[in-house]
C-alpha positions as CSV (number, residue, x, y, z in Angstrom):
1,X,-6.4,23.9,2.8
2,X,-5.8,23.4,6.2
3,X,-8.9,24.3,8.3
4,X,-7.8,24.8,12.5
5,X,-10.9,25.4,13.4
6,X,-12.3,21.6,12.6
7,X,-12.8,19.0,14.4
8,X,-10.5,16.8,12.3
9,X,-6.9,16.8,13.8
10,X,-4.6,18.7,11.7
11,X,-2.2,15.8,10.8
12,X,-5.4,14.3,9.0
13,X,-6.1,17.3,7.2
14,X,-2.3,17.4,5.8
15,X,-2.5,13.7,5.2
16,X,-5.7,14.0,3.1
17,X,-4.4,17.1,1.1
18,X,-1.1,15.5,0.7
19,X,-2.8,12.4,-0.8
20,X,-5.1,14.6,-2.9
21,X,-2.0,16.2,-4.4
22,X,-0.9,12.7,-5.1
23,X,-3.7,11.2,-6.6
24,X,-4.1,14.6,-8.5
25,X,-0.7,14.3,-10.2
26,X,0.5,17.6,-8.5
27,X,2.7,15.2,-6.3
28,X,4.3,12.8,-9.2
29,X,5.6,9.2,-8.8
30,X,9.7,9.5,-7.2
31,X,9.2,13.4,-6.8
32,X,10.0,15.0,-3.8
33,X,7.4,16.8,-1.4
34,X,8.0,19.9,0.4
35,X,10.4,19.6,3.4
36,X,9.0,19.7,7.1
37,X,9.9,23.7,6.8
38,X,8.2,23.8,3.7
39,X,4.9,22.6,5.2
40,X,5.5,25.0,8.2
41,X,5.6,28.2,6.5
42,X,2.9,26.8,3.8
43,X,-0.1,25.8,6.3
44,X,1.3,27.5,9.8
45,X,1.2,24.0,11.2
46,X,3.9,22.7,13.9
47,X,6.6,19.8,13.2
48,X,5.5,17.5,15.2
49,X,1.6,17.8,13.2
50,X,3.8,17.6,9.7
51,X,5.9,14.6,11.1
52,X,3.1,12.3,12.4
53,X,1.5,13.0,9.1
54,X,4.2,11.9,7.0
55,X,5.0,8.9,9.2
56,X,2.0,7.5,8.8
57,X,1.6,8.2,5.2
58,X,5.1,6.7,4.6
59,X,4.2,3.5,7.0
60,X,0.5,3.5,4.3
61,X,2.8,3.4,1.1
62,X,2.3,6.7,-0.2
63,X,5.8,8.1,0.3
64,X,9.3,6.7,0.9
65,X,12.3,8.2,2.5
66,X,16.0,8.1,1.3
67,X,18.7,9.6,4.1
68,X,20.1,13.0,3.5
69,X,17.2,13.3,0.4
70,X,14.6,13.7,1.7
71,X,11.0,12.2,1.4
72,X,9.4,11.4,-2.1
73,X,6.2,10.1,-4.0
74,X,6.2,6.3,-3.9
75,X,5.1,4.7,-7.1
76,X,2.1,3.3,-7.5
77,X,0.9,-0.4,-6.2
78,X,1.0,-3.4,-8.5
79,X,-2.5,-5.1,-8.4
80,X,-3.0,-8.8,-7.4
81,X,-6.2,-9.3,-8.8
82,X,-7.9,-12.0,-7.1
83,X,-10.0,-12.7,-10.1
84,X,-6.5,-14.5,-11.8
85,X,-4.5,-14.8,-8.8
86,X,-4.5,-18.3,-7.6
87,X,-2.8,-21.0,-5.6
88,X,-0.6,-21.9,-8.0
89,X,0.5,-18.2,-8.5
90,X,3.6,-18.5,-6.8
91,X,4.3,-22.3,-7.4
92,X,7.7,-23.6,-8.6
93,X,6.2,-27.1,-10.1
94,X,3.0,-25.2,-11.7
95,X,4.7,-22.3,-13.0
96,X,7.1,-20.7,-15.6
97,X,10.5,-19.8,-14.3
98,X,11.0,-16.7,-15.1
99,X,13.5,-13.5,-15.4
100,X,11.4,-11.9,-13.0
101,X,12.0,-14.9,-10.7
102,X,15.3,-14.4,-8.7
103,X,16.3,-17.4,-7.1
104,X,18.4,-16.9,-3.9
105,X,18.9,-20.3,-2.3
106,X,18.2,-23.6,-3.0
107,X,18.5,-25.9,0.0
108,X,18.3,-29.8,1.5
109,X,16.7,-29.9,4.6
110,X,15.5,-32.8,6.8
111,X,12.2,-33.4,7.7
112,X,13.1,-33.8,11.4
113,X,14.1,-30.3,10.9
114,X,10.9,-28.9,9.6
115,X,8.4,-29.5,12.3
116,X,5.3,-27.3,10.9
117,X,6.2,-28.6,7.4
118,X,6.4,-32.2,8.2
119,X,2.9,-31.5,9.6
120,X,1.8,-30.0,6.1
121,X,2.8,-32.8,4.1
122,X,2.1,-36.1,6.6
123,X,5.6,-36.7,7.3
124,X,5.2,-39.6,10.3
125,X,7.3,-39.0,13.6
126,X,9.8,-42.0,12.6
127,X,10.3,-41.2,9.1
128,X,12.4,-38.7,7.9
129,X,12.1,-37.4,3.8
130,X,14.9,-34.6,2.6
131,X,12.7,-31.5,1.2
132,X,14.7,-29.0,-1.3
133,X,14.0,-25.3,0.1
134,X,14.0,-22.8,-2.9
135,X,13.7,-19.2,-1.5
136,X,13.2,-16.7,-4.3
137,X,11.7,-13.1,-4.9
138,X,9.7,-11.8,-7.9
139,X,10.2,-8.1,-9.2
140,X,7.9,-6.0,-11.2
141,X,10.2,-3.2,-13.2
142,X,13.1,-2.7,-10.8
143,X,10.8,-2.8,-7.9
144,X,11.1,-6.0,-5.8
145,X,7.7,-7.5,-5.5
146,X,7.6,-10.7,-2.7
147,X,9.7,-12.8,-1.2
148,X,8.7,-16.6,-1.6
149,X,9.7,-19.8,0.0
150,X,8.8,-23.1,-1.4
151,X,9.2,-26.5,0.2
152,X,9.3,-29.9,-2.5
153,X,9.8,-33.7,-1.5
154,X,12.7,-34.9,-3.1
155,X,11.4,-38.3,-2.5
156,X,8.5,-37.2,-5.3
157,X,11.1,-34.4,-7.5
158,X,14.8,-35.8,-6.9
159,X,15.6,-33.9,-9.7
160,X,13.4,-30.9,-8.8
161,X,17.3,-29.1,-7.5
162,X,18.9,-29.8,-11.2
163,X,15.6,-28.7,-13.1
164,X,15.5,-24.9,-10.9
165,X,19.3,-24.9,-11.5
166,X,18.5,-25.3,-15.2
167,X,15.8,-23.2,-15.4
168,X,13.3,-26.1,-16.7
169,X,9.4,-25.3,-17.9
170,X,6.6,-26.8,-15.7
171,X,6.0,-28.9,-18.5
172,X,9.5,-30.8,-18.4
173,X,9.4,-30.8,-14.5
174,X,6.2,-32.4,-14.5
175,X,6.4,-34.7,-17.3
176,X,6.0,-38.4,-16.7
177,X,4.4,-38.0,-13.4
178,X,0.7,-37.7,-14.1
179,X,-0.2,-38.8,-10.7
180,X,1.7,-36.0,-8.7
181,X,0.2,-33.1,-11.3
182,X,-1.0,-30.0,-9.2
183,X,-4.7,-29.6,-9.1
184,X,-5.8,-28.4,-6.2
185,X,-4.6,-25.7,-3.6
186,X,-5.7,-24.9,-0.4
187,X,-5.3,-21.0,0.8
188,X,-4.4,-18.3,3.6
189,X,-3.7,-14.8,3.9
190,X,-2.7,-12.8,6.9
191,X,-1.0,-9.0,7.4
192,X,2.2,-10.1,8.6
193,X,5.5,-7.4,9.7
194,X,9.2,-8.5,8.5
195,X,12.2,-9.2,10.3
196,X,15.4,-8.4,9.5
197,X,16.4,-11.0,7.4
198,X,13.2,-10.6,5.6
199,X,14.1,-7.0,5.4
200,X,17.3,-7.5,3.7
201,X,15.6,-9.4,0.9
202,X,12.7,-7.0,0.3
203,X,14.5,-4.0,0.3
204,X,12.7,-2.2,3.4
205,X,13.2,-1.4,6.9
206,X,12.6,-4.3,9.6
207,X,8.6,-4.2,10.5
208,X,7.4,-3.3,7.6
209,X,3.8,-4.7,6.9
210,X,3.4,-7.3,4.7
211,X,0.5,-9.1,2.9
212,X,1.8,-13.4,3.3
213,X,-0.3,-15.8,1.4
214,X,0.2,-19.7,2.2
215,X,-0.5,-22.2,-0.5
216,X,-0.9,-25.7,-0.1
217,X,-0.6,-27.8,-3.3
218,X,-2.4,-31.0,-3.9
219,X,-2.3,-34.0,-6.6
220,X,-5.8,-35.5,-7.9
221,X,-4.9,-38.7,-5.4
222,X,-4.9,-35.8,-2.4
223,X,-0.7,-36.2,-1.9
224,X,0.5,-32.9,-0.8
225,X,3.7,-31.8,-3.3
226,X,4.5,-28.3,-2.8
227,X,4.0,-25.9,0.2
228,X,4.5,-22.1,-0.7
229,X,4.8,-19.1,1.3
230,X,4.5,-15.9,-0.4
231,X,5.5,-12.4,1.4
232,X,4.6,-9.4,-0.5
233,X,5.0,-6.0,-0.1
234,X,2.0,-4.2,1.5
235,X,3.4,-0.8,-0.2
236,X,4.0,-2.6,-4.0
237,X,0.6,-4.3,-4.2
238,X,-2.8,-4.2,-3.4
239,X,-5.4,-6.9,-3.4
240,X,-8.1,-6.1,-6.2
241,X,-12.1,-7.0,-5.9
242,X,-14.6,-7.1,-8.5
243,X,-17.8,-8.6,-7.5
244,X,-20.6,-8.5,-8.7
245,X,-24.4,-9.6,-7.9
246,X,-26.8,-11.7,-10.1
């Protein structure tokens, strides 16, 4: 219940029960919770206390609105367990394409025209290599999960274009070039808010927070041959942790 005579602000105290109602099953997956005059007459609280509440527990994940519906129960986050995700997670040369793998554009693109990824692969000031850009999303369910951009040297895949087109294995993309195998991958993650084209892609509203995780694949001889970026959904997934101490 809601207590006015603590020193925890009242928007906290809705939040909390509203999230124990969740977490409880009282408040189901895509159900609707009570409307801000529900919550009035239910806990003699004031709009603007129910509003901030359910702002900030929509901005967390825990609901979603749809206009002229109302606000409902968001389902609950996908894992990306650290324990199996890796690197080479999101990777078009080191992974299956799959139906859950939407590709949305596949692109040439100069080097001259990719400053920051010239830099990531070596790419001298007087050279210029072509780079195919494949920008595709993942889905989990009907839920879209991350947006994903990937950047290969056609110089080291000329077919790489043909082989996503035809939805090639790792195996058949990779085979015959033993020296430019993926073995290694270097790592970053960083809470990140889209933009509107983003948006558009991910299915939310522009500034929504998002969890982006940079990959950097290496061959055994150290040649870089595929830089990812990987933009999930801070309110489909959650990072998971299981450590433990010998």
């Amino acid at each position: 219940m809601i207590n006015k005579y603590s020193d925890v602000p009242l928007y906290v105290q809705l939040k909390n029960l509203i999230i124990d109602k969740i977490e409880d099953g009282n408040y189901p997956p895509d159900s609707k919770i009570p409307s801000e005059q529900e919550f009035c007459e239910l806990y003699s609280i004031s709009r603007p206390t129910i509003r901030q509440a359910i702002s900030e527990l929509t901005n967390n994940g825990y609901l979603y609105k749809e206009k002229g519906k109302g606000t409902f129960v968001s389902r609950p986050k996908a894992s990306i367990d650290v324990r199996t995700y890796t690197g080479f997670t999101d990777s078009i040369l080191d992974n299956e394409l799959t139906d859950e793998r939407e590709i949305l554009c596949i692109e040439t693109l100069q080097s001259k025209d990719l400053k920051k990824v010239s830099e990531i692969f070596k790419v001298s000031s007087n050279q210029n290599i072509e780079f195919a850009k494949v920008i595709f999303r993942t889905r989990h369910g009907d839920d879209v999960f991350s947006f994903n951009t990937s950047f290969i040297p056609l110089s080291l895949f000329p077919d790489i274009i043909g082989d996503i087109d035809k939805k090639k294995a790792s195996y058949d993309i990779l085979r015959g070039k033993y020296p430019l195998i993926p073995v290694k991958s270097k790592s970053s993650l960083e809470v990140i808010f889209t933009d509107p084209k983003e948006a558009q892609y991910l299915m939310v509203q522009p500034g929504h927070a998002l969890l982006e995780i940079t990959n950097t694949l290496t061959s055994k001889s150290g040649q870089v041959v595929e830089h990812i970026i990987s933009k999930y959904r801070s309110d489909k997934c959650k990072l998971a942790f299981d450590n433990a101490k010998l």
